[in-house]
C-alpha positions as a Python dict, from the first residue, in 0.01 Angstrom:
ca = {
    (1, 'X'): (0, 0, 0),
    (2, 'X'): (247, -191, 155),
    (3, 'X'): (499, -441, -55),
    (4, 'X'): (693, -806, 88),
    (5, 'X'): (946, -997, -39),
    (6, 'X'): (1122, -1327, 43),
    (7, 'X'): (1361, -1518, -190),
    (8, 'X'): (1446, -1862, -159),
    (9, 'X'): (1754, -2058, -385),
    (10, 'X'): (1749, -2405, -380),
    (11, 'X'): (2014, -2666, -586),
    (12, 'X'): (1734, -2789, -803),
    (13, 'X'): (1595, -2728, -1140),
    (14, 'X'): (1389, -2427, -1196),
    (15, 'X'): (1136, -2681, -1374),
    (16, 'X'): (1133, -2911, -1068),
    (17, 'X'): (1057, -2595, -814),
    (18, 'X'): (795, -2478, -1050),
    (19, 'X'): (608, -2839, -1054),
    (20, 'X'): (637, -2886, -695),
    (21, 'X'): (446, -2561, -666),
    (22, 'X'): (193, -2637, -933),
    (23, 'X'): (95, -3031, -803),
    (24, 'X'): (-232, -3092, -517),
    (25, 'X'): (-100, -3087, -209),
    (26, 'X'): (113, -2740, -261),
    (27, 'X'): (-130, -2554, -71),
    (28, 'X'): (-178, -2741, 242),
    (29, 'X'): (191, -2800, 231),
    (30, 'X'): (272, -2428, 238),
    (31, 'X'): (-23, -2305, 512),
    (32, 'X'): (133, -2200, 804),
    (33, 'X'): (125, -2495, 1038),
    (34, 'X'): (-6, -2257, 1359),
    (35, 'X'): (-321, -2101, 1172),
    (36, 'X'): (-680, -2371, 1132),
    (37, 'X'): (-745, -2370, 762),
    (38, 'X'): (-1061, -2505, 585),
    (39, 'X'): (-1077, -2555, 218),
    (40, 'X'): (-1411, -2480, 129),
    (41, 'X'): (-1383, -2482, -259),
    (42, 'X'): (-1131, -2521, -501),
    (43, 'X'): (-1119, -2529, -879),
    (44, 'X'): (-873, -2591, -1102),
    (45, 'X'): (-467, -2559, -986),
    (46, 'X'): (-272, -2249, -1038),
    (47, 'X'): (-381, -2153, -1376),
    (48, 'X'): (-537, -1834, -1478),
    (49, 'X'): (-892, -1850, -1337),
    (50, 'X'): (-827, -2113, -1110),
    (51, 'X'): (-1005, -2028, -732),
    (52, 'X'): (-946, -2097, -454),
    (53, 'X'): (-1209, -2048, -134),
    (54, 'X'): (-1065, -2105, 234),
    (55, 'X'): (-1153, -2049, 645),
    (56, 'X'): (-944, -1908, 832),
    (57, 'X'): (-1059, -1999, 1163),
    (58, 'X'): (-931, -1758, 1446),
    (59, 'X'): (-1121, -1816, 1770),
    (60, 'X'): (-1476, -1763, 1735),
    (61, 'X'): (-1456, -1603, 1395),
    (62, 'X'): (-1388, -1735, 1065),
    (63, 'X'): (-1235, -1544, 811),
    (64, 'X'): (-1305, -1634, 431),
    (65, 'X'): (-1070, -1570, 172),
    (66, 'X'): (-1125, -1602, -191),
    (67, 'X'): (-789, -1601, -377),
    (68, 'X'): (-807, -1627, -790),
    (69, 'X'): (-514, -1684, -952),
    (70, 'X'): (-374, -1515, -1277),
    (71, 'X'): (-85, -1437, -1483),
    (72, 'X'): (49, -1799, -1521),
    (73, 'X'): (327, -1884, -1761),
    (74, 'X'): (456, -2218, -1752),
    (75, 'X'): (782, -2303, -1555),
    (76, 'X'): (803, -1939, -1476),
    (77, 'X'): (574, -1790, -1223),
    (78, 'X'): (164, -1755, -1120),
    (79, 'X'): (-23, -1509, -955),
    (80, 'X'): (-284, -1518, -670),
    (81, 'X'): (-519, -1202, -599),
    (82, 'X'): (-771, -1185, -326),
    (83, 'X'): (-1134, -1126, -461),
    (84, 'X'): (-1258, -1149, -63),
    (85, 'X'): (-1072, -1171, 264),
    (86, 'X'): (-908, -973, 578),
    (87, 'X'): (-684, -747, 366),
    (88, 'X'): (-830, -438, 147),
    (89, 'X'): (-561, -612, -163),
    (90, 'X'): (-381, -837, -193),
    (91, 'X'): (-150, -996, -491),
    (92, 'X'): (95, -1256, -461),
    (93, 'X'): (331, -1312, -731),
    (94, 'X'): (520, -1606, -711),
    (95, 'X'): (834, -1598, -1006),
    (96, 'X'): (1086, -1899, -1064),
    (97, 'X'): (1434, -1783, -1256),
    (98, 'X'): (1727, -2049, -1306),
    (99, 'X'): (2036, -1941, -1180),
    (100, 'X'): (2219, -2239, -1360),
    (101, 'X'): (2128, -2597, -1484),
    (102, 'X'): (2075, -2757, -1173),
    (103, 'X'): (1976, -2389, -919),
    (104, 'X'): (1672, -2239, -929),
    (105, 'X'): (1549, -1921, -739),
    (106, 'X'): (1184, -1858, -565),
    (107, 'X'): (1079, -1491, -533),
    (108, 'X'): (752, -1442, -339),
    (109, 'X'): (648, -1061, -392),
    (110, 'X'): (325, -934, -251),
    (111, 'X'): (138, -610, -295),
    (112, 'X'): (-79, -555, 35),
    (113, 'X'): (-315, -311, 190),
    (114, 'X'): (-542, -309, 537),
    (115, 'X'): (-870, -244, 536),
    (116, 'X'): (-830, 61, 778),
    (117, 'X'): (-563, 335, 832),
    (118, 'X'): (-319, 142, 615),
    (119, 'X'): (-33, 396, 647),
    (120, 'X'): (-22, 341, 1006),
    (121, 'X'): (-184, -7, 1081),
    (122, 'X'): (-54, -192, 751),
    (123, 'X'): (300, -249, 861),
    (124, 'X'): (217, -419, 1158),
    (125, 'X'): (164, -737, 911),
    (126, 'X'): (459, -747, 796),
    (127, 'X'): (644, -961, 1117),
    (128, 'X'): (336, -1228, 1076),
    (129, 'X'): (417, -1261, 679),
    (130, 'X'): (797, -1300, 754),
    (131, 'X'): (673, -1585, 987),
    (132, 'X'): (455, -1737, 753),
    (133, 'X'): (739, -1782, 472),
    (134, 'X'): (1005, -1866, 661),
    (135, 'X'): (804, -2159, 760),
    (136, 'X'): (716, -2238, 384),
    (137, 'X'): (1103, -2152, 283),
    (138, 'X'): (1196, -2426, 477),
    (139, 'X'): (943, -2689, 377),
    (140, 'X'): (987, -2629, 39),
    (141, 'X'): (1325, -2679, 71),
    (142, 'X'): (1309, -3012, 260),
    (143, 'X'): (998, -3146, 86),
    (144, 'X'): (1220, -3139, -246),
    (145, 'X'): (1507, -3208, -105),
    (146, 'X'): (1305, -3546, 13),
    (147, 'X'): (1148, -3592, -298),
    (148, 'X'): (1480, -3551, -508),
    (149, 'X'): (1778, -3650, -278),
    (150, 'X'): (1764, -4033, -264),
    (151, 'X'): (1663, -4010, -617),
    (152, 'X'): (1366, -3985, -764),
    (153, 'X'): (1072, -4229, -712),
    (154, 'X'): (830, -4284, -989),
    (155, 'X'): (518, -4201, -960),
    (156, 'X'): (299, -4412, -732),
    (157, 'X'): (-35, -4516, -721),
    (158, 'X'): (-93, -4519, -350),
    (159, 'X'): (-444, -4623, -141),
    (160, 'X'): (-458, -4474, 194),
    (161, 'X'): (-653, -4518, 523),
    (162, 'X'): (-699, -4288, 770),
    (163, 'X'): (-662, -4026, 513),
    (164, 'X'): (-852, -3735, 660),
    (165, 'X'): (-671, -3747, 1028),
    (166, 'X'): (-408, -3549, 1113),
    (167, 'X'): (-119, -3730, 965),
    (168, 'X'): (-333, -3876, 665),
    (169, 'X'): (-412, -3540, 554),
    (170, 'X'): (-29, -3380, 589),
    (171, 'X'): (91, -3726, 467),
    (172, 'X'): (-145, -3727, 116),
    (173, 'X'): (-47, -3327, 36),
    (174, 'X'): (331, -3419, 112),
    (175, 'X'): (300, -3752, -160),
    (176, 'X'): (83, -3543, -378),
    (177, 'X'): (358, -3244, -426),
    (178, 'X'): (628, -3530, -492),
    (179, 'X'): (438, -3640, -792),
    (180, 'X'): (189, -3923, -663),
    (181, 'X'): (-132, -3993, -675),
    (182, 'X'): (-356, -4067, -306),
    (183, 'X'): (-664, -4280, -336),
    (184, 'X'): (-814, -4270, -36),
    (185, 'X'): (-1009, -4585, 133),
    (186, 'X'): (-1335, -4402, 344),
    (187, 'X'): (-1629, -4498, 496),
    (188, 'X'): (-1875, -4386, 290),
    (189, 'X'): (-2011, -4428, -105),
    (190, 'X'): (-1745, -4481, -359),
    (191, 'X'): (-1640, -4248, -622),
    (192, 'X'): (-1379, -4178, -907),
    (193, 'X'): (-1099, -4029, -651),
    (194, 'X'): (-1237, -4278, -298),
    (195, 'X'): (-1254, -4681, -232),
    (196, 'X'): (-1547, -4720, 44),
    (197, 'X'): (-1438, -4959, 326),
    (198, 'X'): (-1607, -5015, 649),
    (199, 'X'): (-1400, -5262, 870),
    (200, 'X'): (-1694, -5268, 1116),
    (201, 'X'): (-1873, -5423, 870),
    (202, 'X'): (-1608, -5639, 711),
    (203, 'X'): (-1705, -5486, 366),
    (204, 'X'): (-1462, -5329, 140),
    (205, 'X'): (-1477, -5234, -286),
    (206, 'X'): (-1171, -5558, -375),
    (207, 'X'): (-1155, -5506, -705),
    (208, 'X'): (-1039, -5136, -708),
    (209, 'X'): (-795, -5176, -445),
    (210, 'X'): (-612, -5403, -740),
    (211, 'X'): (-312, -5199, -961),
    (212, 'X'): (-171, -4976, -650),
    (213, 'X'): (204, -4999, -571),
    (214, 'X'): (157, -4906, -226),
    (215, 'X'): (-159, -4895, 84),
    (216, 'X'): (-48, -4681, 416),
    (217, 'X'): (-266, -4808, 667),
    (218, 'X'): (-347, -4520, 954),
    (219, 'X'): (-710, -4568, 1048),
    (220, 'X'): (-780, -4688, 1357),
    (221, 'X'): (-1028, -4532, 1684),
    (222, 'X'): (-814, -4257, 1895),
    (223, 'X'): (-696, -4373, 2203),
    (224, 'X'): (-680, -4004, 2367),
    (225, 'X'): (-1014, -4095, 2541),
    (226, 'X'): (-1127, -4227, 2877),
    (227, 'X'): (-1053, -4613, 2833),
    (228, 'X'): (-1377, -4720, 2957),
    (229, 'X'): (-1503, -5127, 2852),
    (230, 'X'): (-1669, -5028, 2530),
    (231, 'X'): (-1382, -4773, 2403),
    (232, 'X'): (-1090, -5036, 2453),
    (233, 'X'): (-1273, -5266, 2256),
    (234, 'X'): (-1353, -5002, 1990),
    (235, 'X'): (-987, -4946, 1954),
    (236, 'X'): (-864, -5285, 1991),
    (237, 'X'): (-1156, -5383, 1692),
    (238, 'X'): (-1050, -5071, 1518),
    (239, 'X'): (-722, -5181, 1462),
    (240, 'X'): (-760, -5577, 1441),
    (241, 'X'): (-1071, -5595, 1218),
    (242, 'X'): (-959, -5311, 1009),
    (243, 'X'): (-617, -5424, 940),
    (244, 'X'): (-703, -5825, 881),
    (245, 'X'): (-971, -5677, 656),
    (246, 'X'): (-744, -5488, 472),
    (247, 'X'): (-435, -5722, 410),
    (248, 'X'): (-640, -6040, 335),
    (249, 'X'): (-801, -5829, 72),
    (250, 'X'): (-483, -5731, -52),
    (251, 'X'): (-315, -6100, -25),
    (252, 'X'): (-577, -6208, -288),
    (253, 'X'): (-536, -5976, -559),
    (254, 'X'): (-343, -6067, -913),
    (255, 'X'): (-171, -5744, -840),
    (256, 'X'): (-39, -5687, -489),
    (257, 'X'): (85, -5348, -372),
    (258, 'X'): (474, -5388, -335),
    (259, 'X'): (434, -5235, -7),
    (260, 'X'): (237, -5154, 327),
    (261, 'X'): (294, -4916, 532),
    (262, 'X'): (88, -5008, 857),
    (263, 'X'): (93, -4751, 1166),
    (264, 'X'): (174, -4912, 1482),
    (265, 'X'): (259, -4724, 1777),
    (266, 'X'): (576, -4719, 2036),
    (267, 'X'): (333, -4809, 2291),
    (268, 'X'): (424, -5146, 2209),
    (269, 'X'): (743, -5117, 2477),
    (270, 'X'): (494, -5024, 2757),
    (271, 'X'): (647, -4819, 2994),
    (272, 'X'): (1009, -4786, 2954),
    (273, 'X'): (1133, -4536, 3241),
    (274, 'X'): (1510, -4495, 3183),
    (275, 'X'): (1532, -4788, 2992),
    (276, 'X'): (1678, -4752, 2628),
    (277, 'X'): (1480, -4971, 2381),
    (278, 'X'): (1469, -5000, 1971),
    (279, 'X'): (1346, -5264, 1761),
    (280, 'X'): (1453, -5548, 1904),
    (281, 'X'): (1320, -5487, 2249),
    (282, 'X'): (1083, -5726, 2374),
    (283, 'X'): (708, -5588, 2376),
    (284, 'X'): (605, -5401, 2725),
    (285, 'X'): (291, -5442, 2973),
    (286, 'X'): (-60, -5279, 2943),
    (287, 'X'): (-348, -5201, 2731),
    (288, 'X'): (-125, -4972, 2410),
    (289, 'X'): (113, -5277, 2418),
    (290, 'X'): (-147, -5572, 2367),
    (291, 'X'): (-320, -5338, 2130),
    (292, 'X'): (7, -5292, 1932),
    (293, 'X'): (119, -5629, 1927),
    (294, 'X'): (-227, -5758, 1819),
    (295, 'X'): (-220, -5476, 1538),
    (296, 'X'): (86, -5600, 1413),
    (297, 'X'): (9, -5939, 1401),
    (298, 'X'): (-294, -5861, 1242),
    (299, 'X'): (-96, -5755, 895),
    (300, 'X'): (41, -6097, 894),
    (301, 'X'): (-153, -6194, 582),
    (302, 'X'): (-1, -5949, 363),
    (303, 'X'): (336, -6071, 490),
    (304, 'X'): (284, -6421, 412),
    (305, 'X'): (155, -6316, 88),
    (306, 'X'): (507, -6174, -3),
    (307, 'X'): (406, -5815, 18),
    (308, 'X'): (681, -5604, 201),
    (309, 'X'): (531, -5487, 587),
    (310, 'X'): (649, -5228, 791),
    (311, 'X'): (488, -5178, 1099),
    (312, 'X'): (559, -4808, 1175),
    (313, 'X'): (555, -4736, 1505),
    (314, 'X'): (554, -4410, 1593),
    (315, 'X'): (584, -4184, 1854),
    (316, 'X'): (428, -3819, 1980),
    (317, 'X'): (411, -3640, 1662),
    (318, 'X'): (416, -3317, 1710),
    (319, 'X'): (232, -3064, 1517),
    (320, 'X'): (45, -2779, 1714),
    (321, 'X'): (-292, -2874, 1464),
    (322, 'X'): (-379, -3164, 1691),
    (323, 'X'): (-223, -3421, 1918),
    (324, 'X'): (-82, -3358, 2226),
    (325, 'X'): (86, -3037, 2107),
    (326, 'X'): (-207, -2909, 1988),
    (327, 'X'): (-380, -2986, 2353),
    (328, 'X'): (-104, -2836, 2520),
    (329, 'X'): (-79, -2498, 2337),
    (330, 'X'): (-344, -2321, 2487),
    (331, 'X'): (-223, -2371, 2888),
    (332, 'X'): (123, -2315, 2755),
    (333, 'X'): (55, -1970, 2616),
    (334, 'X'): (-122, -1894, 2892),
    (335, 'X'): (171, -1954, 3118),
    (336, 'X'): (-19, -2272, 3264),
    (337, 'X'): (228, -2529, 3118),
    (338, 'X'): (447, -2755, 3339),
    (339, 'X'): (549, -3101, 3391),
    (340, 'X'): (275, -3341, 3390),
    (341, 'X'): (319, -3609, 3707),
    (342, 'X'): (672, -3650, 3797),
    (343, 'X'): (793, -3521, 3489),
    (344, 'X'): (1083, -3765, 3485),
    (345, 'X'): (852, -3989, 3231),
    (346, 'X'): (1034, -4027, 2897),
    (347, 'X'): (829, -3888, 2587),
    (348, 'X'): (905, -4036, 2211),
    (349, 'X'): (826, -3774, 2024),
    (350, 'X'): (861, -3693, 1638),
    (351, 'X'): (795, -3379, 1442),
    (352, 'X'): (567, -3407, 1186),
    (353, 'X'): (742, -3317, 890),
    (354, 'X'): (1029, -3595, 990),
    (355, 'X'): (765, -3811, 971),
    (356, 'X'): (593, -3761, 653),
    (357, 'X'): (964, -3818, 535),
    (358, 'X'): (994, -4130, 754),
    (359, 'X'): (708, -4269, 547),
    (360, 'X'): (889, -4226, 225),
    (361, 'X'): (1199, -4367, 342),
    (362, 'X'): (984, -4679, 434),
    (363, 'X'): (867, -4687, 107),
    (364, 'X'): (1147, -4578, -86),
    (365, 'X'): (1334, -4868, 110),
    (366, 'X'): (1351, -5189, 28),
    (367, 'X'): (1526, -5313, 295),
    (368, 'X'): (1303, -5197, 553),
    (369, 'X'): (1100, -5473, 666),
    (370, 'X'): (875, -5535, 955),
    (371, 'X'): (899, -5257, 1287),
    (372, 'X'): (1028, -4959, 1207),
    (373, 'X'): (1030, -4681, 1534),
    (374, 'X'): (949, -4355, 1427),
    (375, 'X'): (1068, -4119, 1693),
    (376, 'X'): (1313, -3842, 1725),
    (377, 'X'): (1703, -3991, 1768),
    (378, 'X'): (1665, -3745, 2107),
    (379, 'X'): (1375, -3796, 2366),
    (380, 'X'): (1311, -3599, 2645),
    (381, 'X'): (1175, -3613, 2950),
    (382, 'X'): (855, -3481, 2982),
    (383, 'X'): (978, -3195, 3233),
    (384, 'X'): (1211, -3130, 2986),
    (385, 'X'): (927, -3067, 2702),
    (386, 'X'): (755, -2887, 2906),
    (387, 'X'): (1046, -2621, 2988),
    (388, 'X'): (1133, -2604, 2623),
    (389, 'X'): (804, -2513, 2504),
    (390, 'X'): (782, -2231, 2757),
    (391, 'X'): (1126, -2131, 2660),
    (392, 'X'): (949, -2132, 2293),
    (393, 'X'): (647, -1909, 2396),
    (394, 'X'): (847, -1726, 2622),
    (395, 'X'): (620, -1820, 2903),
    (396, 'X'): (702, -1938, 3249),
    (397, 'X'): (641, -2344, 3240),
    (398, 'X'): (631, -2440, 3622),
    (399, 'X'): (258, -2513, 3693),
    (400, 'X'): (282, -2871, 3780),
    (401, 'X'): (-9, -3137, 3716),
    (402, 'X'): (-26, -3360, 3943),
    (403, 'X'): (-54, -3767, 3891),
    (404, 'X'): (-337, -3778, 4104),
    (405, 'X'): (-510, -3559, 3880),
    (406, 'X'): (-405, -3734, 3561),
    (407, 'X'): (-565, -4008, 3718),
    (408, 'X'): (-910, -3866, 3812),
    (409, 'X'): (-943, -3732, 3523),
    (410, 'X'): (-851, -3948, 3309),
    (411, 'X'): (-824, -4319, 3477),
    (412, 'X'): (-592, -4579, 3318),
    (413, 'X'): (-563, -4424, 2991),
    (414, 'X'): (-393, -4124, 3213),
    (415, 'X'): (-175, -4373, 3346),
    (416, 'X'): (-87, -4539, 3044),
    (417, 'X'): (-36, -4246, 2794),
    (418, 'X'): (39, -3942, 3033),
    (419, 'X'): (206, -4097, 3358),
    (420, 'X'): (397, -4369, 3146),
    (421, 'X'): (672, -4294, 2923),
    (422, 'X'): (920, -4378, 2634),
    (423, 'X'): (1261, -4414, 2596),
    (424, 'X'): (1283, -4527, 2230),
    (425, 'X'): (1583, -4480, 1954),
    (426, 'X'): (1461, -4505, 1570),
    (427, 'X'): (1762, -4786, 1479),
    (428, 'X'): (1630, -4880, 1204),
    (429, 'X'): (1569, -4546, 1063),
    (430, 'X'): (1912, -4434, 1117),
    (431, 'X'): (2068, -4782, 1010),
    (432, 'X'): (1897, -4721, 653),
    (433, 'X'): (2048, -4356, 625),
    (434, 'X'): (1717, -4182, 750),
    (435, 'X'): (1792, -3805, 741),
    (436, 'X'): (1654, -3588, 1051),
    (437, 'X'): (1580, -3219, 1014),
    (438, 'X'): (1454, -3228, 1328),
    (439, 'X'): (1633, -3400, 1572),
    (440, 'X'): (1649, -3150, 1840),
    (441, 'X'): (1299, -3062, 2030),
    (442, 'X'): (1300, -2673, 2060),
    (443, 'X'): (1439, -2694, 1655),
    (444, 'X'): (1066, -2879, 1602),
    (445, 'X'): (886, -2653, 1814),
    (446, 'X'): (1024, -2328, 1648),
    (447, 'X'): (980, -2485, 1333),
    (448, 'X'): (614, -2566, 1413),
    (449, 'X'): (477, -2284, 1566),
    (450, 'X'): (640, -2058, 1337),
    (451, 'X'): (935, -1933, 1572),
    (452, 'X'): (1231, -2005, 1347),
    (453, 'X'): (1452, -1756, 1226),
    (454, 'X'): (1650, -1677, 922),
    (455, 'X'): (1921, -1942, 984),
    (456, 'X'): (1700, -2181, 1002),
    (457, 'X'): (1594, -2123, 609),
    (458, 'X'): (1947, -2101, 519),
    (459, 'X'): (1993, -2457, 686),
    (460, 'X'): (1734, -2611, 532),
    (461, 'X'): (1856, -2472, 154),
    (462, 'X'): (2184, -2582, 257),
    (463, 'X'): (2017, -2953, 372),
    (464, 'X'): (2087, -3054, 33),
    (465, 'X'): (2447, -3058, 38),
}
């Protein structure tokens, strides 16, 4: 038997670090970012007898793990204990003590075994756990610190699209732990917790998109395809039809959201090369920036119907389950990274925890209005990513892939998205007091592929200072 323990003190309530724990979202907020999780069932929250039934997917093999959860006492801890998965036991007690009237204290304690030779094989987890929670450490610690440091928001009713992509998913557990609730808009039958849209077919359920006090707008077809004829239009439609769709029917309701929050992209400069642009920059040349200027214009309806717009346009969010960090981890451990073309290209990027947070800035904001660039106050060139990330993995990053490549592989949209670049600062964001806590590129990395270190915990606890 083998026994872990972390401790985490944040300047909060012990009631408020309790209920952030307890809310939806918790979970998939505290999963190590690096690791391809499936919820496969899930009843009840953290109460005694609550279950909860995941996949953990590593290569070829999925792991299931069974966790039920016991010994709960309001406001002052809960227990999980595996009834199946990779370790022989396993008990996680999670305790919350006040240290004062406004500090609070997490202790994560957990009882462990291996399934064979413990004594000898059974320590050798301990270096992936102190990974894992120094990862969760510092979310918790900035997702409250979000939640709670401009003041706290009241609880919104928000309707989302896009909800089951990449960011829609990490964006509704992030509002869900702050106290929200996510209604999401999908493509298929409606139920009690889902509005059915389908933009294709101009159809969408009116009446129950009436009542929310903010939509975030995220669907729209990938572009991180081969552009042929029928995909540009399928993205271009995507986003036009879609969006018109959706802010006409929100113009005619008795009860308009106060706010939507409408994805754009920074592909709207075009290619920048050295060139510094922000907000006010005229819009660029090629195929993302006519598909991001028609995308904004398309929201024009809920503008003129006095509903508060931002177009968010945002830039390579990084998060290594999916996007182009996710497609670049594999070569990259494998000591195959390098600069892509020239490498002299400019990359936006943002990490993905910034820009959950961007998104309740926008709609915490009032005085945010119209494009808002959601990008790291610190681009890089892509050489420049590329080294880092090595540096990260501690894996050579000098295998070079050529533009010629890029392009027969890939044709224009290899051009466009790979070859092309973006030299973009978030003004706005910064203008409106828009905290970072990840400006710097290896800081996101670490933090995202679980490579941070103690200090970085201690940071994060301090971040509300």
């Amino acid at each position: 038997m083998h026994h872990f323990e972390r401790a985490l003190e944040l300047p909060v309530t012990r009631e408020q670090l309790f209920a952030w724990h307890a809310r939806p979202g918790a979970f998939e907020r505290l999963s190590p970012s690096w690791e391809r999780l499936e919820v496969v069932d899930r009843r009840g929250g953290i109460e005694d007898g609550a279950l909860m039934h995941f996949v953990l997917r590593k290569g070829p093999f999925r792991l299931h793990w069974v966790a039920r959860h016991r010994g709960f006492v309001q406001g002052e801890q809960f227990e999980d204990v595996a009834e199946r998965g990779p370790f022989a036991r396993w008990h996680h007690v999670h305790a919350f003590s006040a240290l004062g009237p406004a500090r609070a204290r997490l202790d994560d304690r957990i009882d462990y075994a291996v399934p064979l030779l413990d004594g000898l094989f059974g320590g050798l987890a301990m270096p992936m756990l102190t990974r894992m929670f120094r990862q969760r450490h510092v979310r918790t610690a900035h997702d409250l610190r979000r939640h709670l440091g401009e003041g706290v928001l009241a609880p919104q009713r928000i309707a989302m699209t896009g909800a089951s992509g990449l960011l829609g998913n990490e964006l509704s557990a992030f509002l869900r732990t702050g106290g929200h609730e996510v209604v999401p808009l999908v493509r298929r039958a409606s139920g009690s917790n889902a509005i059915a849209w389908d933009p294709a077919k101009g159809t969408i359920e009116a009446e129950r998109l009436e009542g929310f006090d903010t939509v975030v707008h995220l669907a729209g077809e990938s572009v991180g395809q081969r552009w042929t004829p029928a995909v540009k239009q399928r993205v271009l439609a995507s986003r036009i039809e879609g969006t018109r769709l959706l802010c006409e029917t929100l113009a005619a309701r008795e009860h308009k959201p106060k706010v939507l929050i409408c994805a754009s992209a920074i592909g709207f400069y075009g290619d920048t090369e050295d060139r510094w642009v922000d907000e006010e920059s005229e819009p660029g040349t090629g195929f993302l920036s006519e598909v991001c200027q028609a995308w904004e214009d398309a929201s024009e309806p809920a503008r003129a119907a006095g509903i508060r717009v931002v177009n968010l346009r945002i830039g390579v969010v990084l998060s290594p389950r999916g996007g182009a960090l996710g497609e670049l981890l594999l070569p990259a451990k494998l000591g195959l990274g390098g600069p892509i073309g020239s490498g002299r290209q400019y990359l936006g990027w943002i990490d993905l925890d910034d820009l959950l947070g961007a998104v309740l800035h926008a709609i915490r904001c009032e005085s945010l209005v119209g494009p808002v660039n959601a990008v790291s106050p610190e681009p890089v060139t892509q050489r420049e990513f590329a080294k880092t990330l090595g540096r990260v993995l501690r894996r050579p990053a000098f295998m070079p892939l050529p533009a010629f490549v890029i392009r027969a592989l890939f044709g224009a949209m290899g051009q466009e998205v790979l070859l092309g670049g973006q030299r973009v600062r978030p003004s706005r964001l910064t203008e409106t007091g828009f905290r970072f806590d990840f400006p710097r590129l290896e800081d996101s990395l670490r933090h995202q592929l679980g490579r941070c270190d103690d200090a970085a915990v201690a940071r994060a606890a301090a971040s509300f200072d």
